[in-house]
FILOLO-335052 format. One record per residue (C-alpha): x, y, z; residue number from 1; chain; residue in three letters. Coordinates in nm, 3 decimals. Layout:
BEGIN
(node (X; Y; Z); NUM; A; ALA)
...
This chain:
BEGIN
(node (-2.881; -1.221; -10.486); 1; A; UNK)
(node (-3.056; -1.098; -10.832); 2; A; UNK)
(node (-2.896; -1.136; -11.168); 3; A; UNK)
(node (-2.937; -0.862; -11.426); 4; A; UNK)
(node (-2.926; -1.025; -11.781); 5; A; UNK)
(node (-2.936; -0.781; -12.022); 6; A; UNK)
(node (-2.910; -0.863; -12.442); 7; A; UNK)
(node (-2.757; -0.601; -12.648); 8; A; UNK)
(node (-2.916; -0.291; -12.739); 9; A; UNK)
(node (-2.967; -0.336; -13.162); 10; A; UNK)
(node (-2.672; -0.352; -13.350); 11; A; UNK)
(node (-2.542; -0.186; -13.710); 12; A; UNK)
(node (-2.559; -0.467; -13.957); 13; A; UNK)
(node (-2.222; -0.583; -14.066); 14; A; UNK)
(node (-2.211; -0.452; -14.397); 15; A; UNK)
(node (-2.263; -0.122; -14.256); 16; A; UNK)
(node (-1.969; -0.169; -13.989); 17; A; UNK)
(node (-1.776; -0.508; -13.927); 18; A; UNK)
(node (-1.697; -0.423; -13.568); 19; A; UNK)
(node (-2.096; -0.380; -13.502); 20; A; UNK)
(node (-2.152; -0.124; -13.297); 21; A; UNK)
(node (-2.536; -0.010; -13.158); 22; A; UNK)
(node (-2.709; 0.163; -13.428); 23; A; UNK)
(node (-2.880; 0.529; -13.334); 24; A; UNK)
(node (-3.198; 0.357; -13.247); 25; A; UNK)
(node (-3.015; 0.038; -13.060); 26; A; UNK)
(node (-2.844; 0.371; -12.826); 27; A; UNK)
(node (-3.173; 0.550; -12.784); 28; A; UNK)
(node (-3.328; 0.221; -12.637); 29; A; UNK)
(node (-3.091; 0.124; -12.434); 30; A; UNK)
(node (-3.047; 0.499; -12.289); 31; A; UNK)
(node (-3.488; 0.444; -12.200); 32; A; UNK)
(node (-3.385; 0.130; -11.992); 33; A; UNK)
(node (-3.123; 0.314; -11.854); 34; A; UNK)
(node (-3.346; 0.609; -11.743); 35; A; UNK)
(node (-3.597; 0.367; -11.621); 36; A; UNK)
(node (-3.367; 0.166; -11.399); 37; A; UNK)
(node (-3.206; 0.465; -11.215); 38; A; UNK)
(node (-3.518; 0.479; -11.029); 39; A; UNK)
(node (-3.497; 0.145; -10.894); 40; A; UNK)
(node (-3.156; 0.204; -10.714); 41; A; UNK)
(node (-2.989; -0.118; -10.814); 42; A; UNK)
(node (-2.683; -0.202; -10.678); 43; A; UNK)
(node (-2.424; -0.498; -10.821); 44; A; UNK)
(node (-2.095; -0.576; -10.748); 45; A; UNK)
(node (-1.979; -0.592; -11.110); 46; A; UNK)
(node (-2.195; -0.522; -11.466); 47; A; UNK)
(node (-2.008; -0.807; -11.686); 48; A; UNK)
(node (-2.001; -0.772; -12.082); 49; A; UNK)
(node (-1.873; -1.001; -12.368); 50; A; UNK)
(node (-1.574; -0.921; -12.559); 51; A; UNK)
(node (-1.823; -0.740; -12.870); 52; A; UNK)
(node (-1.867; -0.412; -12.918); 53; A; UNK)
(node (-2.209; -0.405; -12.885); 54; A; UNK)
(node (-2.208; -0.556; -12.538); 55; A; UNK)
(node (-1.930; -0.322; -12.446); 56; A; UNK)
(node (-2.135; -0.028; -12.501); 57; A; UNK)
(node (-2.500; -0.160; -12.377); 58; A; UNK)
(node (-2.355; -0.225; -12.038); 59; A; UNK)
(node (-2.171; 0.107; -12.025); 60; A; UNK)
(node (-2.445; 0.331; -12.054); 61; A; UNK)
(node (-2.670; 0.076; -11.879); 62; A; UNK)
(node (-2.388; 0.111; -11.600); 63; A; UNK)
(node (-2.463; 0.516; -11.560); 64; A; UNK)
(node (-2.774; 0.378; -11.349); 65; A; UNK)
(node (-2.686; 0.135; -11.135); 66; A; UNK)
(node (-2.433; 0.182; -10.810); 67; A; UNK)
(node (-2.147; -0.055; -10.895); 68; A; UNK)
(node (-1.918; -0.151; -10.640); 69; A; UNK)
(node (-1.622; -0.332; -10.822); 70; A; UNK)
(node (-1.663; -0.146; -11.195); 71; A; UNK)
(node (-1.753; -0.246; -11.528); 72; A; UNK)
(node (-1.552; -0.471; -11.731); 73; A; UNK)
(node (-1.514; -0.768; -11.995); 74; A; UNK)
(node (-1.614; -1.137; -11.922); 75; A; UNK)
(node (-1.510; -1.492; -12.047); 76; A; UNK)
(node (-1.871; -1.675; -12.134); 77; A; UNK)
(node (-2.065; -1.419; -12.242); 78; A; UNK)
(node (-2.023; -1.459; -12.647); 79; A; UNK)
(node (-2.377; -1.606; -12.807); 80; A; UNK)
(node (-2.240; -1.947; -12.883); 81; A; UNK)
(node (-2.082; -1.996; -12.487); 82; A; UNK)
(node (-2.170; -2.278; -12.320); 83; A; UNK)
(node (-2.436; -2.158; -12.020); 84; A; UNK)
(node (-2.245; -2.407; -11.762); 85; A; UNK)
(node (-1.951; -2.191; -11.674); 86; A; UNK)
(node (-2.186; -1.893; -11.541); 87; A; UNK)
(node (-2.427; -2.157; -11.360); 88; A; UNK)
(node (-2.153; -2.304; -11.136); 89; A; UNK)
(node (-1.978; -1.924; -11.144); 90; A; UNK)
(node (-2.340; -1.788; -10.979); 91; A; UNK)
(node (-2.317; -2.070; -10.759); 92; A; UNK)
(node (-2.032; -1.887; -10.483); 93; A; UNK)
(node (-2.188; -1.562; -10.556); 94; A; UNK)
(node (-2.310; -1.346; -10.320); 95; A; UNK)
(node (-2.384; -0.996; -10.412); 96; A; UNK)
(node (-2.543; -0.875; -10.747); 97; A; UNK)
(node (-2.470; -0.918; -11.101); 98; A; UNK)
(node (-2.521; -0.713; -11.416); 99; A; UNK)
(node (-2.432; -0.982; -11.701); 100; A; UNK)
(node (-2.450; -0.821; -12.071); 101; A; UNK)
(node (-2.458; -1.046; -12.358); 102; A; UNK)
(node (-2.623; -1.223; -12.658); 103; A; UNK)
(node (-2.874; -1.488; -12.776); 104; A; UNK)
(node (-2.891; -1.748; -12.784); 105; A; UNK)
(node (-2.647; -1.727; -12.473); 106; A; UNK)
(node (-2.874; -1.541; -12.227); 107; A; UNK)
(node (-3.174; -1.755; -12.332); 108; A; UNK)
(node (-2.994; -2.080; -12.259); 109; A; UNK)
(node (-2.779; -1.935; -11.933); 110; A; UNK)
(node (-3.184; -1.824; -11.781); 111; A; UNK)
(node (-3.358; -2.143; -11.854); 112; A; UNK)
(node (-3.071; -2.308; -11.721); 113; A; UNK)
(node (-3.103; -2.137; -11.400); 114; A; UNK)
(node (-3.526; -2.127; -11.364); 115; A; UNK)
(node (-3.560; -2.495; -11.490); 116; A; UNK)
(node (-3.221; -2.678; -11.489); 117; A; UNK)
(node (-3.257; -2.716; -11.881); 118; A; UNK)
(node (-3.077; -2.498; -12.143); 119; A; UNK)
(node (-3.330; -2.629; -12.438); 120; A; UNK)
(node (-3.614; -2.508; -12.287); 121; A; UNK)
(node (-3.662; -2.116; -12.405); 122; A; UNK)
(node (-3.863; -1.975; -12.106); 123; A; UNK)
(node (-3.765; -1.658; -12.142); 124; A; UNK)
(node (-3.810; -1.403; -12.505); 125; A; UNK)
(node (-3.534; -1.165; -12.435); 126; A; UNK)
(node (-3.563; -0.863; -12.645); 127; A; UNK)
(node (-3.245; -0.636; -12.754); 128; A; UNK)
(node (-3.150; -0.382; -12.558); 129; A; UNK)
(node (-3.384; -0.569; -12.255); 130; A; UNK)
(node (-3.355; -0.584; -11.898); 131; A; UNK)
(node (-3.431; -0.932; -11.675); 132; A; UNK)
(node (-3.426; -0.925; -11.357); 133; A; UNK)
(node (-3.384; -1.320; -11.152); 134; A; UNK)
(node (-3.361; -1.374; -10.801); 135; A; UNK)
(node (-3.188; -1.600; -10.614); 136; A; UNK)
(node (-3.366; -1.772; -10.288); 137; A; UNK)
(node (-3.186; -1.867; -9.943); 138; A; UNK)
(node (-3.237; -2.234; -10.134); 139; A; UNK)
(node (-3.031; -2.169; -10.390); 140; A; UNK)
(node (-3.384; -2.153; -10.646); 141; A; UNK)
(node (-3.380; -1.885; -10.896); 142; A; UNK)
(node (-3.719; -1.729; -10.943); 143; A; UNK)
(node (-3.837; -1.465; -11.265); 144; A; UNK)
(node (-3.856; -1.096; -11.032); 145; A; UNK)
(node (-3.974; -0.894; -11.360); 146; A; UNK)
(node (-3.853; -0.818; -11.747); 147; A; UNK)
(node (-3.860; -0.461; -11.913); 148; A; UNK)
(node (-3.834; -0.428; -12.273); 149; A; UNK)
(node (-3.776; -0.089; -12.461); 150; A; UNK)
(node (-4.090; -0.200; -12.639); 151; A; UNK)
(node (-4.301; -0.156; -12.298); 152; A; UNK)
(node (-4.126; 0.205; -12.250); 153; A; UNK)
């Protein structure tokens, strides 16, 4: 099984719009992953985003270059303050793919949890609008596959 974890593209500050929506540039990078991605023919059951705008709109153009089976849709335990458990033991009966869309310091905790058993630990320096790809073994031991930034792009 691999796990897509992907933090917002960059956001509109809030004095500029409440609701925070991606900014011009925070579209244009996430539209590079996007290109970049449709060439690896990835294919989840379900790209997952948080209740903000922001997410909302990363993971539907990120979703324009994957093959989705069940759709695209909102997910409890995604916000930046949610506790990393729920998605552990969630990940645990899962079988096929997984696009999650979120926030830090959410995604941060919810990978270390998953590579090291420790939220606390930081092993990973997601970058907005970037793409990480973890694997799942037949052991049940996630492993680091590869990380693209729009930086690298």
């Amino acid at each position: 099984m691999y796990l897509y974890l992907v933090q917002h593209g960059k956001a509109k500050s809030e004095e500029e719009d409440p609701a925070r929506p991606l900014s011009d540039s925070g579209v244009e990078e996430v539209k590079k992953i996007s290109s970049f991605i449709s060439r690896l023919a990835i294919t989840v059951e379900e790209v997952l985003h948080s209740s903000k705008l922001r997410a909302k709109q990363t993971a539907k153009i990120l979703a324009d270059s994957v093959s989705i089976i069940k759709g695209i849709s909102e997910a409890d335990g995604l916000a930046p303050l949610d506790d990393p458990a729920l998605w552990v033991e969630t990940l645990k009966s899962k079988t096929l793919s997984l696009m999650l869309v979120g926030h830090l310091p959410h995604l941060a905790k919810l990978s270390s949890s998953l590579l090291v058993g420790d939220k606390e630990k930081g092993i990973i320096a997601f970058k907005m609008g970037g793409l990480v790809c973890l694997k799942r073994d037949d052991a049940g031991c996630w492993n680091l596959q590869w990380m693209i930034t729009p930086e690298i792009l």
